[in-house]
mmCIF file of the N, C-alpha and C atoms, coordinates in Angstrom:
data_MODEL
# 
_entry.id   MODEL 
# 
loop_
_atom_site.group_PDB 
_atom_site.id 
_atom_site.type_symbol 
_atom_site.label_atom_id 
_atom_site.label_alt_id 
_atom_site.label_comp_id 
_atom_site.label_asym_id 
_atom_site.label_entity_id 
_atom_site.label_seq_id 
_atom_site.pdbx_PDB_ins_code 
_atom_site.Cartn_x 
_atom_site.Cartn_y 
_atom_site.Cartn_z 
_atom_site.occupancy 
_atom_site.B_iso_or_equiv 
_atom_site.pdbx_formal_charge 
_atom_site.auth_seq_id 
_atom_site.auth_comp_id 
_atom_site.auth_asym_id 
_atom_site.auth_atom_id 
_atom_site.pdbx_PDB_model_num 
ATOM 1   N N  . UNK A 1 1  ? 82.851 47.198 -50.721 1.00 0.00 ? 1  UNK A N  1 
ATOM 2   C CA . UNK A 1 1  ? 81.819 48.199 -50.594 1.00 0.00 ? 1  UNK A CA 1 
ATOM 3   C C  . UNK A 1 1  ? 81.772 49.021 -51.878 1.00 0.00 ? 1  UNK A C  1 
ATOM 4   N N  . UNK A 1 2  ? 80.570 49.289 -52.557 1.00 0.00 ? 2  UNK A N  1 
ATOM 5   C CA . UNK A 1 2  ? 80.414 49.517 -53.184 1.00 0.00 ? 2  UNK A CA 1 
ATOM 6   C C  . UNK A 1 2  ? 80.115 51.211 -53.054 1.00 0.00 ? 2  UNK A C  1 
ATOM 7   N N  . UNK A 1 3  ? 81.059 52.141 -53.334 1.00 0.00 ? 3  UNK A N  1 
ATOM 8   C CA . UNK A 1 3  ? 81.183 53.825 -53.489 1.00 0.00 ? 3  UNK A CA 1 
ATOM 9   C C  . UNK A 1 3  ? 79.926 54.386 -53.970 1.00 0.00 ? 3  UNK A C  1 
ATOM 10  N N  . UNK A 1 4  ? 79.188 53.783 -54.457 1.00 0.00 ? 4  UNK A N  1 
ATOM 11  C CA . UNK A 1 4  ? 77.851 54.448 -55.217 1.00 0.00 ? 4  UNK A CA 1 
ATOM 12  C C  . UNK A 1 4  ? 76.771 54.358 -54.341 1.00 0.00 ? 4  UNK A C  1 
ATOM 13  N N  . UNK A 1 5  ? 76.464 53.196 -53.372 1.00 0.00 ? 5  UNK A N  1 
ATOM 14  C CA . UNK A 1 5  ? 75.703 52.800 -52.166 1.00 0.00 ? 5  UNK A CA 1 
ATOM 15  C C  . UNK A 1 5  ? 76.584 52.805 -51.039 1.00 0.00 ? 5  UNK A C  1 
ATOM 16  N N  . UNK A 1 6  ? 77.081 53.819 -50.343 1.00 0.00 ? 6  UNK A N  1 
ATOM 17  C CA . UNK A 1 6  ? 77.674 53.497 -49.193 1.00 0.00 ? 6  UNK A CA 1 
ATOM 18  C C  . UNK A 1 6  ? 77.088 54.211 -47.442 1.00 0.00 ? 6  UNK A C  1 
ATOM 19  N N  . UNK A 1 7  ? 76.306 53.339 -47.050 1.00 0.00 ? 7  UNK A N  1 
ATOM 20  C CA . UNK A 1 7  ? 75.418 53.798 -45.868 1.00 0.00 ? 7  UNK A CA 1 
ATOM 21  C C  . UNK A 1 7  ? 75.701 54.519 -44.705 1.00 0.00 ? 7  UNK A C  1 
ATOM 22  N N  . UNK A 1 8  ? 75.284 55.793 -44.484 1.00 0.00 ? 8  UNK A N  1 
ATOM 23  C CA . UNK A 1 8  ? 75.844 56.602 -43.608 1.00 0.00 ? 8  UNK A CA 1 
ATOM 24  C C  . UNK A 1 8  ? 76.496 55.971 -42.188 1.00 0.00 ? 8  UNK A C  1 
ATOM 25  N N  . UNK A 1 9  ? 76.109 54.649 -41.537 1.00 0.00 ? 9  UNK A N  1 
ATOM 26  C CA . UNK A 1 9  ? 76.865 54.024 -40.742 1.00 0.00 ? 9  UNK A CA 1 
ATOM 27  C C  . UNK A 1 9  ? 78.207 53.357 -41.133 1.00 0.00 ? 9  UNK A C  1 
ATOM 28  N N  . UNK A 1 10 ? 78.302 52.940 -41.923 1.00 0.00 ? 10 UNK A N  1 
ATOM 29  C CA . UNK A 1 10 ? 79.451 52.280 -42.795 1.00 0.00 ? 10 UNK A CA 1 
ATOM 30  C C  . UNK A 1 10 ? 80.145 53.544 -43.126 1.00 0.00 ? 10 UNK A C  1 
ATOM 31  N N  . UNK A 1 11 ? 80.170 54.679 -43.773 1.00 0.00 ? 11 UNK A N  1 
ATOM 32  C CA . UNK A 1 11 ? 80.614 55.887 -44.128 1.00 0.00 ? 11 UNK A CA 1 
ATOM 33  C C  . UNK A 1 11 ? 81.738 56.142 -42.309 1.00 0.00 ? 11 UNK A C  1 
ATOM 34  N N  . UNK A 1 12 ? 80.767 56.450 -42.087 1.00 0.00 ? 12 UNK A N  1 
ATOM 35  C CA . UNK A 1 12 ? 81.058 56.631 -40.450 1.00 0.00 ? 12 UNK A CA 1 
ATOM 36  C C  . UNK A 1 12 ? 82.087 56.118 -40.026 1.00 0.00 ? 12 UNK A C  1 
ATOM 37  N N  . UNK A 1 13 ? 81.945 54.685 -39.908 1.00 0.00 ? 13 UNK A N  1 
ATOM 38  C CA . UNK A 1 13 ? 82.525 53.531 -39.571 1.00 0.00 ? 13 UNK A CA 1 
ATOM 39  C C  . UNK A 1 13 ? 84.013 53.689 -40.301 1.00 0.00 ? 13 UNK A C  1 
ATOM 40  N N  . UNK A 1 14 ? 84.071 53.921 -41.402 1.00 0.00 ? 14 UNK A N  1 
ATOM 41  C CA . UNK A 1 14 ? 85.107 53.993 -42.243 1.00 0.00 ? 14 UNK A CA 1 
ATOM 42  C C  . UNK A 1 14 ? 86.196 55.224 -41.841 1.00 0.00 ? 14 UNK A C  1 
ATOM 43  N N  . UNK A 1 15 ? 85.779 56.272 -41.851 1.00 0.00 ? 15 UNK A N  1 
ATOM 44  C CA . UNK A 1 15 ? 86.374 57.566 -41.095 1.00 0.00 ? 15 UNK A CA 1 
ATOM 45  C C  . UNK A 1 15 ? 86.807 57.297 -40.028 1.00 0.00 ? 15 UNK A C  1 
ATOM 46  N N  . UNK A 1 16 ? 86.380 56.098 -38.791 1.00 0.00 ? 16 UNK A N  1 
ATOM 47  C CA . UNK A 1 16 ? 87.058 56.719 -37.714 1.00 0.00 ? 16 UNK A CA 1 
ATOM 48  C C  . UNK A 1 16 ? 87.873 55.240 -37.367 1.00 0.00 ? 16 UNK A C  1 
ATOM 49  N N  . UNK A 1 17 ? 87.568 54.353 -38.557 1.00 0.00 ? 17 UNK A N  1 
ATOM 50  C CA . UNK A 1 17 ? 88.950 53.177 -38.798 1.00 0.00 ? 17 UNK A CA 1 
ATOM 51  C C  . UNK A 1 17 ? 90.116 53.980 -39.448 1.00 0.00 ? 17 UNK A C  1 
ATOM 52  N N  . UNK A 1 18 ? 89.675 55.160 -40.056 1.00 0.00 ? 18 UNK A N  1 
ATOM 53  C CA . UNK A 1 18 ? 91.233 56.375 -40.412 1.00 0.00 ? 18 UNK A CA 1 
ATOM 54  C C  . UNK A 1 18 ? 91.974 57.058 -39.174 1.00 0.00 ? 18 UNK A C  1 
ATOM 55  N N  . UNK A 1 19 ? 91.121 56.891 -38.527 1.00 0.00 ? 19 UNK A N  1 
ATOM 56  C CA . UNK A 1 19 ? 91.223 58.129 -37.263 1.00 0.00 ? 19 UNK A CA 1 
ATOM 57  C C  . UNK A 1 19 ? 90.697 59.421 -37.356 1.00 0.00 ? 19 UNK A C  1 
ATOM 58  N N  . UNK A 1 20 ? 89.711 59.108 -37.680 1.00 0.00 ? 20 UNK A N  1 
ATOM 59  C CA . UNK A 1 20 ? 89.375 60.387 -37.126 1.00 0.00 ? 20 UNK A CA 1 
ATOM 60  C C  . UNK A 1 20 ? 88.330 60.544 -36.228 1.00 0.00 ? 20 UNK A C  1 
ATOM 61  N N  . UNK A 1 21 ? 87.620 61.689 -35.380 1.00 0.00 ? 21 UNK A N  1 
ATOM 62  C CA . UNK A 1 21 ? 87.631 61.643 -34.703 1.00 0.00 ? 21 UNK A CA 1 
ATOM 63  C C  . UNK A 1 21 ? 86.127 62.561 -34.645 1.00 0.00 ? 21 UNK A C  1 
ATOM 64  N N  . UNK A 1 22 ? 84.874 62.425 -34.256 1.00 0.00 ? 22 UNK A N  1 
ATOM 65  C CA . UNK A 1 22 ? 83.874 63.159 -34.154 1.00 0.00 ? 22 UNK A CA 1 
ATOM 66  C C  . UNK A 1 22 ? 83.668 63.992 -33.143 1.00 0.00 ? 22 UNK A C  1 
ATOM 67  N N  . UNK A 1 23 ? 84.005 65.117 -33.774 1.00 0.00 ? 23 UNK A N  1 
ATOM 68  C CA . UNK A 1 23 ? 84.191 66.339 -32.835 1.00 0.00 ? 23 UNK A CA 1 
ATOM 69  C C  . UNK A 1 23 ? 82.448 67.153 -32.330 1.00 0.00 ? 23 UNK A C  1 
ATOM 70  N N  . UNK A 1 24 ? 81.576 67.186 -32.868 1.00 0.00 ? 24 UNK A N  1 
ATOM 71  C CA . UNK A 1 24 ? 80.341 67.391 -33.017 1.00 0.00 ? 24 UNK A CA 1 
ATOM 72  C C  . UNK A 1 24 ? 79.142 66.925 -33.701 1.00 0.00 ? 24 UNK A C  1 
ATOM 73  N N  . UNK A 1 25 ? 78.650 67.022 -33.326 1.00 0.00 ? 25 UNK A N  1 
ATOM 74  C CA . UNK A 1 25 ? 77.117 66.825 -33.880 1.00 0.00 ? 25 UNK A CA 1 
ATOM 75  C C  . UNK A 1 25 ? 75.929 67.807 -33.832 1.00 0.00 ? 25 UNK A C  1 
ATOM 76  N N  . UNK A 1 26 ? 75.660 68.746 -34.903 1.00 0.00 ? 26 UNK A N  1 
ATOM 77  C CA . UNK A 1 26 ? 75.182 70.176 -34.675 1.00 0.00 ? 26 UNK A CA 1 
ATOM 78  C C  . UNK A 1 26 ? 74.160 70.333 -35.978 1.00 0.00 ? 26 UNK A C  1 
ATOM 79  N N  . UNK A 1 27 ? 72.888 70.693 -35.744 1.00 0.00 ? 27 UNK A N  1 
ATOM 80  C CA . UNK A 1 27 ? 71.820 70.902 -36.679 1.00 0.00 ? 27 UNK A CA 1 
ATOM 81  C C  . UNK A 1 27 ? 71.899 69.812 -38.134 1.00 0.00 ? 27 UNK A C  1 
ATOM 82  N N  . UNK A 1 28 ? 71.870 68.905 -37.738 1.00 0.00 ? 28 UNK A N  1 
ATOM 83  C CA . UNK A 1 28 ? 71.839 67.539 -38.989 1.00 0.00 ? 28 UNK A CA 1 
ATOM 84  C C  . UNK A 1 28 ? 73.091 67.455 -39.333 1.00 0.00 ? 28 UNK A C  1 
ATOM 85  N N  . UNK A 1 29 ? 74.514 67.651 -38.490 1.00 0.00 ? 29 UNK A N  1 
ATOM 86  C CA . UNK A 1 29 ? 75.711 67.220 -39.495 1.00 0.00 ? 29 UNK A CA 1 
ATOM 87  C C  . UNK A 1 29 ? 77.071 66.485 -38.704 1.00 0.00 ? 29 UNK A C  1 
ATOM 88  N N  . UNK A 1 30 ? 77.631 65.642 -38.522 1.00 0.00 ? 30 UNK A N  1 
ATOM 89  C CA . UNK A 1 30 ? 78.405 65.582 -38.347 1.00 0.00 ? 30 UNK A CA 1 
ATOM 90  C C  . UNK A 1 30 ? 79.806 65.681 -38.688 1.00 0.00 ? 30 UNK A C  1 
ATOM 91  N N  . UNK A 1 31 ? 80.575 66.219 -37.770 1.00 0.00 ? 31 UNK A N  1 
ATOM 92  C CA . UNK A 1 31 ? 82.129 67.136 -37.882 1.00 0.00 ? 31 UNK A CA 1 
ATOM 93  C C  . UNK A 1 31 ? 83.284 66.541 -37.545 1.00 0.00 ? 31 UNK A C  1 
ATOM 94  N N  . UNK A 1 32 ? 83.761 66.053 -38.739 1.00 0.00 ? 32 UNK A N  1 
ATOM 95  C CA . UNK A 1 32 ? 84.512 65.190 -38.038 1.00 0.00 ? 32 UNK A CA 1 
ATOM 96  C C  . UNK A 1 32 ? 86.201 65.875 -38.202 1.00 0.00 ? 32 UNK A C  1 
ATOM 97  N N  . UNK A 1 33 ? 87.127 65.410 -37.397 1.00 0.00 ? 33 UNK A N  1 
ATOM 98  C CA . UNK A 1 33 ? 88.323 65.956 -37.745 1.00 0.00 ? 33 UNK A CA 1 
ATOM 99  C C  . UNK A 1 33 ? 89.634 65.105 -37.826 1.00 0.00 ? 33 UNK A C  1 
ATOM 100 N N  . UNK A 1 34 ? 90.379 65.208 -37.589 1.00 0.00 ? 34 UNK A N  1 
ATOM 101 C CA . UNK A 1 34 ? 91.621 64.803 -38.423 1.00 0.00 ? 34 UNK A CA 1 
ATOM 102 C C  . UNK A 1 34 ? 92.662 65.798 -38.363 1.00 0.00 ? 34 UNK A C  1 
ATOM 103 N N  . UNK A 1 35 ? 93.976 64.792 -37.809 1.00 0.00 ? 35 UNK A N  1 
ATOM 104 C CA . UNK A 1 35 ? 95.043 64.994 -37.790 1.00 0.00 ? 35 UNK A CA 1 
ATOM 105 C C  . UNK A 1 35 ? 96.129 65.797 -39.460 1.00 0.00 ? 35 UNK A C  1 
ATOM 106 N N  . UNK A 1 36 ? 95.873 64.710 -40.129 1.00 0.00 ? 36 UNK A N  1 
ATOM 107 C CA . UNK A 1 36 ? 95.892 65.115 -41.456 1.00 0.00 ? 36 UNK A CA 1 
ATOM 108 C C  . UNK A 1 36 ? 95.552 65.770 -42.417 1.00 0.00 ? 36 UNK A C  1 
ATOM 109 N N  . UNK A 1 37 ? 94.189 66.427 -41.960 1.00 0.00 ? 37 UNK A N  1 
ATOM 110 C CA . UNK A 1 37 ? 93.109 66.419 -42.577 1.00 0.00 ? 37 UNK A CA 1 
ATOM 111 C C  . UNK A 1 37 ? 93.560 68.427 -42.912 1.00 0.00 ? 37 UNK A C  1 
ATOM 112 N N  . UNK A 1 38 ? 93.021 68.955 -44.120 1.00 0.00 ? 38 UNK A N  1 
ATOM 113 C CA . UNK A 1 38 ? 93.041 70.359 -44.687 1.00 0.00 ? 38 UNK A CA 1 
ATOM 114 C C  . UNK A 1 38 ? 91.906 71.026 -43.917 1.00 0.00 ? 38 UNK A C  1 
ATOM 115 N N  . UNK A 1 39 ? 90.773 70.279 -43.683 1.00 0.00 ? 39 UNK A N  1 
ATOM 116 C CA . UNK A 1 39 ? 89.673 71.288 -43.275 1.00 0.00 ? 39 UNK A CA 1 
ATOM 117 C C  . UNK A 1 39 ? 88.460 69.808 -42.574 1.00 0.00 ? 39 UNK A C  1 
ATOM 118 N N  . UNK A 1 40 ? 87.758 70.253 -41.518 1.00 0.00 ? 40 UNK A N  1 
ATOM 119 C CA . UNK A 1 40 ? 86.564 69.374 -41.047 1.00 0.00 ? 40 UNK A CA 1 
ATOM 120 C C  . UNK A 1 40 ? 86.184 68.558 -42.279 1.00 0.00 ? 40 UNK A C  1 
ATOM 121 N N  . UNK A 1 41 ? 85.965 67.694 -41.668 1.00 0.00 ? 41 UNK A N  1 
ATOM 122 C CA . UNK A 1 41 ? 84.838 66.740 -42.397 1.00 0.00 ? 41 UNK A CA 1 
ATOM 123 C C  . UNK A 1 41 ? 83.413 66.324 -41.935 1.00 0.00 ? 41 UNK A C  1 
ATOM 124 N N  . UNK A 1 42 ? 82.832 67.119 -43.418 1.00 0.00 ? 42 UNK A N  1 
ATOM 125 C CA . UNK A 1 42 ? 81.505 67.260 -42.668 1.00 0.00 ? 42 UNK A CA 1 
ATOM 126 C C  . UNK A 1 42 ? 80.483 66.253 -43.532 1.00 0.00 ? 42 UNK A C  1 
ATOM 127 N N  . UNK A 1 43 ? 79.658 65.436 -42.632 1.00 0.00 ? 43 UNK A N  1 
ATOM 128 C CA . UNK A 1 43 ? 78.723 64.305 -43.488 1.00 0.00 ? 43 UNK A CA 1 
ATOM 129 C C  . UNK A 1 43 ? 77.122 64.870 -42.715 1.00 0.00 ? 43 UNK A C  1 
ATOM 130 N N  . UNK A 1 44 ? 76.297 65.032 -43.752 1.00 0.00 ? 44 UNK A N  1 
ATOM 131 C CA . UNK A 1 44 ? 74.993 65.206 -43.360 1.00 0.00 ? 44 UNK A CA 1 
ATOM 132 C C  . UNK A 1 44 ? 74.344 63.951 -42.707 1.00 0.00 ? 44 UNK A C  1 
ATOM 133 N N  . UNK A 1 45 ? 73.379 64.066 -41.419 1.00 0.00 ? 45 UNK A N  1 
ATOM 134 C CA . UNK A 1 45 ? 73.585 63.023 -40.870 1.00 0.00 ? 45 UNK A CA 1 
ATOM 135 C C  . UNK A 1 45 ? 71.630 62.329 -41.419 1.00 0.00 ? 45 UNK A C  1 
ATOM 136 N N  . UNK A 1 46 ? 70.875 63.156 -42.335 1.00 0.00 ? 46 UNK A N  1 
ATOM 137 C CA . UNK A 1 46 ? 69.886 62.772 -42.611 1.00 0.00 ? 46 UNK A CA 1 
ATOM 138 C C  . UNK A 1 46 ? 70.127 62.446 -43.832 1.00 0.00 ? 46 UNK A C  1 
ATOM 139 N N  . UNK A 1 47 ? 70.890 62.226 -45.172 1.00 0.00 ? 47 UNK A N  1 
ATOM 140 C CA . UNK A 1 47 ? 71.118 61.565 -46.325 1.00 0.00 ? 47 UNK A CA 1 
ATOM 141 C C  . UNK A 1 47 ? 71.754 60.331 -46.015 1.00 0.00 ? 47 UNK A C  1 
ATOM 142 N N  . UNK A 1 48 ? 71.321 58.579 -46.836 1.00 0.00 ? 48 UNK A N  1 
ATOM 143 C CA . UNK A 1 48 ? 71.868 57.544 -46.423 1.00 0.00 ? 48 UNK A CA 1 
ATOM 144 C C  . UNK A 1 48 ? 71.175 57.224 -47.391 1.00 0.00 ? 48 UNK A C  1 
ATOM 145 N N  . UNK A 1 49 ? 71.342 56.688 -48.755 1.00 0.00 ? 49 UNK A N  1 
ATOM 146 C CA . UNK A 1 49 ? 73.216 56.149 -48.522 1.00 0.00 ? 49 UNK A CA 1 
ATOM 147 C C  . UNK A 1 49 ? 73.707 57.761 -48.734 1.00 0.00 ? 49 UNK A C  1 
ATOM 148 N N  . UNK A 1 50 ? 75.204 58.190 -48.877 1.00 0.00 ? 50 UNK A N  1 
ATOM 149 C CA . UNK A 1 50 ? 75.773 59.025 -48.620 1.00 0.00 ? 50 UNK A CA 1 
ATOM 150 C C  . UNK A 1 50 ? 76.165 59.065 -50.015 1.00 0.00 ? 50 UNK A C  1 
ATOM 151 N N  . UNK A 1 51 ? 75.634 60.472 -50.882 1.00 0.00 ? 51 UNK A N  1 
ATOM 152 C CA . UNK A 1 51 ? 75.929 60.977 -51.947 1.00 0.00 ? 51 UNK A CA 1 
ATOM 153 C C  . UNK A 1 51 ? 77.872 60.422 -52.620 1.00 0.00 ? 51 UNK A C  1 
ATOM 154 N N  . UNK A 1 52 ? 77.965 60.044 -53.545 1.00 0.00 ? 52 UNK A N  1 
ATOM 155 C CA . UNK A 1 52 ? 79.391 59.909 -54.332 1.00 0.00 ? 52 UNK A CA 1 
ATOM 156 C C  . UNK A 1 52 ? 80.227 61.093 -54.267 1.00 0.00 ? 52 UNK A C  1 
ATOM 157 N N  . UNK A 1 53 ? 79.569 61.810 -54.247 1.00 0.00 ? 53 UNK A N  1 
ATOM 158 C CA . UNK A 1 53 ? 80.025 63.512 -54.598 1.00 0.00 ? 53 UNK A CA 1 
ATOM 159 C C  . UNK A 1 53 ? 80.584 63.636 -53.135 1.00 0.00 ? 53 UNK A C  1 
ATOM 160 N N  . UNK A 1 54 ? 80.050 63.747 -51.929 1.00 0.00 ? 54 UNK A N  1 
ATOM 161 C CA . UNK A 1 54 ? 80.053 63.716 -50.597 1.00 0.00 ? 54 UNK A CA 1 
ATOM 162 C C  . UNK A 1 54 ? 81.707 62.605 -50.119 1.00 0.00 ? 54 UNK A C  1 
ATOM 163 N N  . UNK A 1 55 ? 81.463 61.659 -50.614 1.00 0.00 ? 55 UNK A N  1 
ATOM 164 C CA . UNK A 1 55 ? 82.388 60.795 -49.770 1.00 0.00 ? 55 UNK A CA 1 
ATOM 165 C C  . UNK A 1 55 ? 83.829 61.261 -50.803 1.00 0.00 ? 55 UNK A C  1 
ATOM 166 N N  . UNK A 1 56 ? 83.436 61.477 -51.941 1.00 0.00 ? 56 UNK A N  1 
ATOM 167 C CA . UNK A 1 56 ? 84.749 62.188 -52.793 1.00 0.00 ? 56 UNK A CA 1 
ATOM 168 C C  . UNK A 1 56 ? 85.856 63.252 -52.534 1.00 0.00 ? 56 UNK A C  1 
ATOM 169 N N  . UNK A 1 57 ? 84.732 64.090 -52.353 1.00 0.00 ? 57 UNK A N  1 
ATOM 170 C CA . UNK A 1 57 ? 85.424 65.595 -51.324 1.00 0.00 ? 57 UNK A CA 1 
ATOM 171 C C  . UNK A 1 57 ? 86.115 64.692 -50.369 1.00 0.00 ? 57 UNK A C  1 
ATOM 172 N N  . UNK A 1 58 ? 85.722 64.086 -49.448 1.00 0.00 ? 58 UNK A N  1 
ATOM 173 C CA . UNK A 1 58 ? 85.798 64.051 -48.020 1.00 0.00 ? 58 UNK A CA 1 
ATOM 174 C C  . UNK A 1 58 ? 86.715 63.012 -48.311 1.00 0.00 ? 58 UNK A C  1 
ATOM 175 N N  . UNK A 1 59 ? 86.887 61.830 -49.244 1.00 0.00 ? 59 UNK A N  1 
ATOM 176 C CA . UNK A 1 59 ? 88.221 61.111 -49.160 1.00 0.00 ? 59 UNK A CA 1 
ATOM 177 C C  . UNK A 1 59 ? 89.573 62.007 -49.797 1.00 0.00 ? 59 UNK A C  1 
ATOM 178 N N  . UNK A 1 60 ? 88.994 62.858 -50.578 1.00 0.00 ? 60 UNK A N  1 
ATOM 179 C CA . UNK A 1 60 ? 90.516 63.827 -50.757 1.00 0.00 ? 60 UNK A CA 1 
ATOM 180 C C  . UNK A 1 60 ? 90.958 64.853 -49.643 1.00 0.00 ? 60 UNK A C  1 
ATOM 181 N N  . UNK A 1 61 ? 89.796 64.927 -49.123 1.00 0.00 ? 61 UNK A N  1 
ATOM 182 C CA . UNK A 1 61 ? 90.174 66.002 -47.655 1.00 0.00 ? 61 UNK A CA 1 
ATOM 183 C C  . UNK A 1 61 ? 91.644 65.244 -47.110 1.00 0.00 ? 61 UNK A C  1 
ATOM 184 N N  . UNK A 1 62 ? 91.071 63.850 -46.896 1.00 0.00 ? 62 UNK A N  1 
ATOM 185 C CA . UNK A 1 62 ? 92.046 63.114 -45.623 1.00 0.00 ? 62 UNK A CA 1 
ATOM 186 C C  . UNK A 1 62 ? 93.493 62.526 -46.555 1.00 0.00 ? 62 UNK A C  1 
ATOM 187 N N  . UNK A 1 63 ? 92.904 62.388 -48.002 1.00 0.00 ? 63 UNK A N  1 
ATOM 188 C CA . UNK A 1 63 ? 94.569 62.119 -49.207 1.00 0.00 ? 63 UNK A CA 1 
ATOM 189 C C  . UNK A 1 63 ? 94.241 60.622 -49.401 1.00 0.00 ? 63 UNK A C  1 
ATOM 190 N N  . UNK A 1 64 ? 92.580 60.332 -49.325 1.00 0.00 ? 64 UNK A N  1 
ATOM 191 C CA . UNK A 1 64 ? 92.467 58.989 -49.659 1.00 0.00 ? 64 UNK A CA 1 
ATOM 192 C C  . UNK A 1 64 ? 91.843 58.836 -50.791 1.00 0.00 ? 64 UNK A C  1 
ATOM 193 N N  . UNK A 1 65 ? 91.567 57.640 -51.513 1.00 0.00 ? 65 UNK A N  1 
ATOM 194 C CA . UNK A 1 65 ? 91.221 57.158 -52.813 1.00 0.00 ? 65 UNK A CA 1 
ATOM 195 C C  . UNK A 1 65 ? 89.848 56.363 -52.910 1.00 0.00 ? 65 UNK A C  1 
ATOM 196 N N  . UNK A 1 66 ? 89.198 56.162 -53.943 1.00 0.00 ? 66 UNK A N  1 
ATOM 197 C CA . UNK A 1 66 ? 88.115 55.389 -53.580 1.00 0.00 ? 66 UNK A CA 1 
ATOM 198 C C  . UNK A 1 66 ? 88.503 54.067 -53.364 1.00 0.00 ? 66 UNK A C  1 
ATOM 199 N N  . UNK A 1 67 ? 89.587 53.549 -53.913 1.00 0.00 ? 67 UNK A N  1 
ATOM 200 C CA . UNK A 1 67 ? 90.127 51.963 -53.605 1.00 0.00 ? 67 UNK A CA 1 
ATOM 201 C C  . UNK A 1 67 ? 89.701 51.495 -52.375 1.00 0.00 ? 67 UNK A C  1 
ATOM 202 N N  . UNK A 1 68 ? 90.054 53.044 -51.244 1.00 0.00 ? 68 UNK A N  1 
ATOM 203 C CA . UNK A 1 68 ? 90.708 52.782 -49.733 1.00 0.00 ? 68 UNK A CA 1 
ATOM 204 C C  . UNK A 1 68 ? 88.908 52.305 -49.225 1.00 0.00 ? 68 UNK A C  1 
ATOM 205 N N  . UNK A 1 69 ? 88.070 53.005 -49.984 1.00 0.00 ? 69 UNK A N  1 
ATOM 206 C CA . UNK A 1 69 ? 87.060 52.811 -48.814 1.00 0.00 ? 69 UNK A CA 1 
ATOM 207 C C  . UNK A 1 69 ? 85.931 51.372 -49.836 1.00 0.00 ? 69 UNK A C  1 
ATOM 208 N N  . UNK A 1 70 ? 86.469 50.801 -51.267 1.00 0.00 ? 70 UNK A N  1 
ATOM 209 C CA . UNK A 1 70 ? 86.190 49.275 -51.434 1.00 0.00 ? 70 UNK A CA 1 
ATOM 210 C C  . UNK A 1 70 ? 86.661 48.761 -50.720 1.00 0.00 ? 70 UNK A C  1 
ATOM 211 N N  . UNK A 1 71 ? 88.311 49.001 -50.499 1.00 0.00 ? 71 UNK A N  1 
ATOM 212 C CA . UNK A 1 71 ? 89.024 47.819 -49.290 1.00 0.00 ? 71 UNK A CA 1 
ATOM 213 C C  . UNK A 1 71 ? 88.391 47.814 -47.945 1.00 0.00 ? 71 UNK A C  1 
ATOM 214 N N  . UNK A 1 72 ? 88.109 48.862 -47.737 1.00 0.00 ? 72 UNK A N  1 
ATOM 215 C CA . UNK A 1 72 ? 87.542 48.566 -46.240 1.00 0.00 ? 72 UNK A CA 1 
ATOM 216 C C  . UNK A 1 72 ? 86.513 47.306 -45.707 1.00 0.00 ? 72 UNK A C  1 
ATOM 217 N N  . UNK A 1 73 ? 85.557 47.164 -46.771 1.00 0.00 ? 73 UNK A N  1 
ATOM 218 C CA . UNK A 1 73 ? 84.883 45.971 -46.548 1.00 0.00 ? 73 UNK A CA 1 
ATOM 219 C C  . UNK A 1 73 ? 85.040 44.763 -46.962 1.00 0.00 ? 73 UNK A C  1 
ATOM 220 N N  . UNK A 1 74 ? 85.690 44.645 -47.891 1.00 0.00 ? 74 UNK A N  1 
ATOM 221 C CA . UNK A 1 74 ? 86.359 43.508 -48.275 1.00 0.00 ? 74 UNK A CA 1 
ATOM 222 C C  . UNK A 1 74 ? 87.326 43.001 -47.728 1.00 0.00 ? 74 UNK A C  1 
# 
């Protein structure tokens, strides 16, 4: 999977093969949380594919790398 195109279902998909866990869904965003995790993870649920900047934050939230979310589809 390519980090620069990565589609808000696949994004999704990827987070909760980590575990985590969708706690809400509230005015366009989903909240997701985590055991591990420093603070919510939050993905806008009307942008797709899902900004670089976006999945960046949100893989250092959980202490992951971009490697983790090429491997995922491969």
């Amino acid at each position: 999977m390519n980090p620069n195109n990565v589609s808000l279902k696949n994004f999704l998909s990827f987070l909760e093969s980590k575990g985590c866990k969708c706690i809400r869904h509230h005015k366009g965003h989903y909240v997701y949380s985590h055991s591990n995790a420093t603070r919510p993870i939050i993905i806008q649920d009307h942008i797709d594919p899902v900004p670089l900047m976006v999945i960046k934050t949100n893989l250092k939230t959980l202490g992951l790398t971009l490697t983790d979310i090429r491997d995922f589809q491969n």
